[in-house]
C-alpha positions in Angstrom: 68.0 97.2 101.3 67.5 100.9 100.1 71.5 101.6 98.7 72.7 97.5 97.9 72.3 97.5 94.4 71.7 93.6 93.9 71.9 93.8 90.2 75.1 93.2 89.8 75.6 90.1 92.6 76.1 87.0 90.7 74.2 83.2 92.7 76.6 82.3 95.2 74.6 78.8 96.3 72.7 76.3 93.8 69.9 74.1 95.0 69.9 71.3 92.7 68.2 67.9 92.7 68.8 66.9 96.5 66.5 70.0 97.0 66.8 72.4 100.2 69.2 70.0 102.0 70.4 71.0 105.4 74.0 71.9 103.7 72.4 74.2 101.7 70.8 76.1 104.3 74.6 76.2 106.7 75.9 77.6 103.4 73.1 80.2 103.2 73.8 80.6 106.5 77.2 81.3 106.6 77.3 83.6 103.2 74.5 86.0 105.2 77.0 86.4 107.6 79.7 87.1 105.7 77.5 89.9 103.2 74.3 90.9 103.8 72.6 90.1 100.4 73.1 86.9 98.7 71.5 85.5 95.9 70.3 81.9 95.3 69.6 79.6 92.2 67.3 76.9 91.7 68.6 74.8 88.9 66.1 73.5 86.9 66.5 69.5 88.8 65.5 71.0 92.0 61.9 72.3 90.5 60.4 68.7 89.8 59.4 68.3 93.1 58.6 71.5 94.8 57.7 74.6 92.7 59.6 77.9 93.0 58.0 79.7 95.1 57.8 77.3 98.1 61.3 76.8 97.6 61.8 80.1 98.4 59.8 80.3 101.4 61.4 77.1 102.5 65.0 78.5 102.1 63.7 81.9 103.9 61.8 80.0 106.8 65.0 77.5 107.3 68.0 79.6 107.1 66.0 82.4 108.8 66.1 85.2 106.2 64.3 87.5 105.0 63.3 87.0 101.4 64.0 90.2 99.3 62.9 88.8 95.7 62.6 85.9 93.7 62.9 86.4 89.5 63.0 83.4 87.1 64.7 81.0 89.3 67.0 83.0 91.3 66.2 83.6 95.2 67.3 87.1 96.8 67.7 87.1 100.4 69.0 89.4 103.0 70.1 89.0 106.6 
């Protein structure tokens, strides 16, 4: 992680209302395979069920990740 500067990556995967869905995580899944940071955004439907931060873990946990950050509502993860 020491020279990927993830500042400038933009949320390549949204998790709205239907939550972590199993789509979600294959999409994760693929995008880690194709670069080896990705970021993820929790739109603001997804967080009336399950707060932030076990989203995260759930989405790390699931799509077997490691979980680099988490800011506002946006997920870093790495492969």
């Amino acid at each position: 992680m020491d020279n990927i500067n993830t500042h400038d990556l933009k949320p390549t995967v949204m998790i709205g209302k239907q939550g972590v869905t199993d789509s979600v995580i294959s999409e994760i899944k693929n995008q880690l395979n194709a670069q080896k940071v990705i970021k993820v955004k929790i739109l603001r439907s997804a967080k009336e069920e399950t707060d932030r931060k076990e989203i995260a873990k759930i989405v790390a946990e699931s799509s077997k990740a490691k979980h680099v950050d988490l800011r506002g509502n946006i997920i870093t993860l790495s492969k």
